[in-house]
DRENPA-110692 format. One record per atom (N, C-alpha, C, O): x negated, y, z; residue number from 1. Coordinates in nm, 3 decimals, padded with zeros to 5 digits. Atoms other than C-alpha are relative to their C-alpha. Layout:
N
east,north,up,k
X,Y,Z,NUM
...
//
This chain:
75
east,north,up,k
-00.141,-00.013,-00.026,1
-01.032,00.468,-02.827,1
00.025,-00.003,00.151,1
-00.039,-00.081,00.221,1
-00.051,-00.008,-00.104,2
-00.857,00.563,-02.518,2
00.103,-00.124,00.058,2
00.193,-00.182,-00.003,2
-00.139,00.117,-00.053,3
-00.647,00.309,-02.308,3
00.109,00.115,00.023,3
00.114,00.228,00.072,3
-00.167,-00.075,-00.055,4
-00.283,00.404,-02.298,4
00.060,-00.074,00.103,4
00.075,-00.195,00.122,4
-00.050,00.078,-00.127,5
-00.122,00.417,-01.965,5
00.092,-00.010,-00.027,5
00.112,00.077,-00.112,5
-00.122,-00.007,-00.036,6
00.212,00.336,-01.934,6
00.055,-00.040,00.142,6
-00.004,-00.114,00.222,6
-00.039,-00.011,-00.124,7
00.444,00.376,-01.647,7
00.137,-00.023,00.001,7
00.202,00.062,-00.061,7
-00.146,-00.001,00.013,8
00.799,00.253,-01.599,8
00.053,00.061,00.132,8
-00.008,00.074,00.238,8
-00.069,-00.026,-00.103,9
01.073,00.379,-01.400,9
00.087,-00.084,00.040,9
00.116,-00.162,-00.050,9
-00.110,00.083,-00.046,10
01.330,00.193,-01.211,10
-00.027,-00.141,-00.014,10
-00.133,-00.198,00.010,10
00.080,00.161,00.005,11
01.356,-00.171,-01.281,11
00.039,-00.003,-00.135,11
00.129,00.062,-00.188,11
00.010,00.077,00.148,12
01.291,-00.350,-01.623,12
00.115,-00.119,-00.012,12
00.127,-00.223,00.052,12
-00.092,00.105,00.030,13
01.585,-00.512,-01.784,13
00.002,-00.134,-00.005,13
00.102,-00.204,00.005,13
00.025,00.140,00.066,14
01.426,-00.829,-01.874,14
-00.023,-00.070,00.154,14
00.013,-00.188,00.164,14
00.053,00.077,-00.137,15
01.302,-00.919,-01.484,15
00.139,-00.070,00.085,15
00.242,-00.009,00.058,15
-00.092,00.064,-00.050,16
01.545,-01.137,-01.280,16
00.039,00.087,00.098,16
-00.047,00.162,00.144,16
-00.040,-00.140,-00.131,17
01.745,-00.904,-01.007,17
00.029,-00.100,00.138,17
00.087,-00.058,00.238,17
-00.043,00.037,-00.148,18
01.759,-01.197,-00.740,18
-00.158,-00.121,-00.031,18
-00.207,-00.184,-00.124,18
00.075,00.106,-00.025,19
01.502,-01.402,-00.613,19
00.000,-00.144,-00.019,19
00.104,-00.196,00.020,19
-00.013,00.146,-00.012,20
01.419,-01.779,-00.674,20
-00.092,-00.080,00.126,20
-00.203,-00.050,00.171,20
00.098,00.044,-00.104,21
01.313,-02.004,-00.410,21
-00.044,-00.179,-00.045,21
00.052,-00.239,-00.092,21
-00.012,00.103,00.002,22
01.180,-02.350,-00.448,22
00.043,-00.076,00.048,22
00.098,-00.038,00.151,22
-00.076,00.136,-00.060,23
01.310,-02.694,-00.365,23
-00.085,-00.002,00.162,23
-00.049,00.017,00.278,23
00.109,-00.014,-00.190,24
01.021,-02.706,-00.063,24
00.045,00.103,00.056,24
00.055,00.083,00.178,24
-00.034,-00.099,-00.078,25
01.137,-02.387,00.036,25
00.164,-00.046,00.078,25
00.187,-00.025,00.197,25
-00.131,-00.034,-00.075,26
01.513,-02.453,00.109,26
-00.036,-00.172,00.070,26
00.029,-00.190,00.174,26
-00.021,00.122,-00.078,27
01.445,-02.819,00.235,27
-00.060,-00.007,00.140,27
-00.033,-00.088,00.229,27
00.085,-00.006,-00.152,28
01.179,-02.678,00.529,28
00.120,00.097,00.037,28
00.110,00.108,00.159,28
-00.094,-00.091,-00.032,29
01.461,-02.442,00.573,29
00.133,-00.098,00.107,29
00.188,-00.043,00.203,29
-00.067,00.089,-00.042,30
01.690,-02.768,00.683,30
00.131,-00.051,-00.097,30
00.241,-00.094,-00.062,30
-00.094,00.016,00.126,31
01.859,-02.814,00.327,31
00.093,00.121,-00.039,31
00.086,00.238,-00.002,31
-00.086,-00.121,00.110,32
02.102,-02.617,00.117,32
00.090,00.092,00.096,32
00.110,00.213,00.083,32
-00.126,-00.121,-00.121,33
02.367,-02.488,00.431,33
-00.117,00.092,00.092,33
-00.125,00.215,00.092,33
00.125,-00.090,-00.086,34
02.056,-02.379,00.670,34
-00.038,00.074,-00.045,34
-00.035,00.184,00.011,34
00.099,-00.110,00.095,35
01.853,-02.209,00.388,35
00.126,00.101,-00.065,35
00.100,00.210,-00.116,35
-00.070,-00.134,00.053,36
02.183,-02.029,00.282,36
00.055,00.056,00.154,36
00.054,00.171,00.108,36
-00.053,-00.023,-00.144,37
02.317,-01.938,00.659,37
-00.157,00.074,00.009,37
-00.149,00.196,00.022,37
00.133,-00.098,-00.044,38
01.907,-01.813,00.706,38
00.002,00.137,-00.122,38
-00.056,00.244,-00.104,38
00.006,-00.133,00.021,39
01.972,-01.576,00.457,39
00.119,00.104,-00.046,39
00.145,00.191,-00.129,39
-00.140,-00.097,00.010,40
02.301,-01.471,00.552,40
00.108,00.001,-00.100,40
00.187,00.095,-00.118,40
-00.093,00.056,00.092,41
02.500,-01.632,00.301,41
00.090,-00.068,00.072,41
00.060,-00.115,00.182,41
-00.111,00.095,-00.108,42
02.854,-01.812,00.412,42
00.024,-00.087,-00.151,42
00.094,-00.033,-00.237,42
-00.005,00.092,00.063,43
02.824,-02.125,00.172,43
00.178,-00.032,-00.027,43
00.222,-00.103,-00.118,43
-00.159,00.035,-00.044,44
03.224,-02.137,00.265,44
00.031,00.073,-00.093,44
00.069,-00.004,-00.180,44
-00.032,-00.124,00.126,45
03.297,-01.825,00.004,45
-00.062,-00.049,-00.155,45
-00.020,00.004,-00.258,45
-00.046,-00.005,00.090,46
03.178,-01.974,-00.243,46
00.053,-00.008,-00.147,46
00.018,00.047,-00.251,46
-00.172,-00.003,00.082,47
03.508,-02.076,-00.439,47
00.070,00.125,00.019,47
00.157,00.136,-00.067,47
-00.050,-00.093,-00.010,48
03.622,-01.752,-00.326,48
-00.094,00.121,-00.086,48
-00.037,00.211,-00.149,48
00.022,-00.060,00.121,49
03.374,-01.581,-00.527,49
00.011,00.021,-00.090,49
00.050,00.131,-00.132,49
-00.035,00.060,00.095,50
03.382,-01.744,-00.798,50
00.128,00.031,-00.021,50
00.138,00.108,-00.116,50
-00.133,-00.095,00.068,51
03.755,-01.649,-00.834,51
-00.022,00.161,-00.003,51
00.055,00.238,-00.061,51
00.021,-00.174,00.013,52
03.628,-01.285,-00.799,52
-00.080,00.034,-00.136,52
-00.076,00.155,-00.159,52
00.110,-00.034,00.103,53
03.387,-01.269,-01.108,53
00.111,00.012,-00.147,53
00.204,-00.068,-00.147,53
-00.053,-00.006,00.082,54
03.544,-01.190,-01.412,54
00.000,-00.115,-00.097,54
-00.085,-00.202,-00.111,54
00.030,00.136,00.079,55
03.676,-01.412,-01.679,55
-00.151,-00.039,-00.111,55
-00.238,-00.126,-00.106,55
00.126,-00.052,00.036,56
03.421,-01.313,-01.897,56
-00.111,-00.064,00.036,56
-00.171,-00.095,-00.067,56
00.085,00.002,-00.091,57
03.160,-01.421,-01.660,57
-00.064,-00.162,-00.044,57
-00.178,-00.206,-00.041,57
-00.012,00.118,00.039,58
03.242,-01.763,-01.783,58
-00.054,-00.064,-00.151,58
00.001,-00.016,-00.250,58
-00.052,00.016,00.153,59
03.133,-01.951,-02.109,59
00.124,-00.093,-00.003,59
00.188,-00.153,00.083,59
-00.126,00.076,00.081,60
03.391,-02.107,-02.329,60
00.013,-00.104,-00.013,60
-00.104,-00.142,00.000,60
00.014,00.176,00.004,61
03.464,-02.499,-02.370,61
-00.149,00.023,-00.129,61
-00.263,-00.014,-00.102,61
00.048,-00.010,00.127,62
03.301,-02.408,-02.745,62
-00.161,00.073,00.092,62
-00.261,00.002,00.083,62
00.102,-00.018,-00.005,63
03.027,-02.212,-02.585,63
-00.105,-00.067,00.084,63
-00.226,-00.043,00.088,63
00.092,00.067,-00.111,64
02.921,-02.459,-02.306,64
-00.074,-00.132,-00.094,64
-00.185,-00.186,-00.086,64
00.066,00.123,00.070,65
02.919,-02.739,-02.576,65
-00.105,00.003,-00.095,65
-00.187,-00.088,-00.102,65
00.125,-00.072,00.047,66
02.687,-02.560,-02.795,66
-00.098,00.033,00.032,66
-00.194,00.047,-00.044,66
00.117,00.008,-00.095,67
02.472,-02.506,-02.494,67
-00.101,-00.132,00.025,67
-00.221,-00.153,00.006,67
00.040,00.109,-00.044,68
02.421,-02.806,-02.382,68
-00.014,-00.123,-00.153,68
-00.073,-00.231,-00.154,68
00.112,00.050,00.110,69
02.353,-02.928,-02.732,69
-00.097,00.029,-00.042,69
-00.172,-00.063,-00.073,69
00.130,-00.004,-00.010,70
02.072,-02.742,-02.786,70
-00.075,-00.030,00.085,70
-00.189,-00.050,00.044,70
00.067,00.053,-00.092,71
01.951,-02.843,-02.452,71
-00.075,-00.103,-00.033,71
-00.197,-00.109,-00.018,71
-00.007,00.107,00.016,72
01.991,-03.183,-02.574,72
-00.156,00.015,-00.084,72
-00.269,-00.008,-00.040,72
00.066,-00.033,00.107,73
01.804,-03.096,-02.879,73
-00.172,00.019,00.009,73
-00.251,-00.018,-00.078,73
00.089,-00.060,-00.054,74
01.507,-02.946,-02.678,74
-00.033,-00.051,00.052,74
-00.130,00.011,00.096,74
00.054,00.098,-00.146,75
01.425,-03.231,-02.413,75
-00.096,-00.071,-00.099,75
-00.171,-00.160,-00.059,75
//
């Protein structure tokens, strides 16, 4: 049997579209305002975002408490 290649295009739905950094990373950085100011973030915006995102964007009293019970559930 032959190997099958596959080849995607663009980006894959399932992959995260923003980077994570670790805790060591933003603390050699000089904590949470430095490490966002180094990459051009204004920590000041944002509450002003956050009113920009749709409601939507949000869960529900019902869907946060349901969250955080399975959390519970899972530790």
């Amino acid at each position: 049997m032959g190997k099958k290649i596959t080849t995607t295009s663009g980006t894959l739905p399932n992959l995260p579209r923003y980077k994570s950094y670790s805790i060591d990373e933003i603390l050699a950085a000089g904590g949470t305002t430095a490490f966002a100011n180094s990459l051009g973030k204004d920590p000041a915006k944002i509450a002003t975002n956050l009113k920009d995102l749709p409601k939507d964007a949000f869960l529900t009293k019902d869907e946060a408490t349901k969250a955080l019970e399975l959390l519970k559930e899972n530790e």
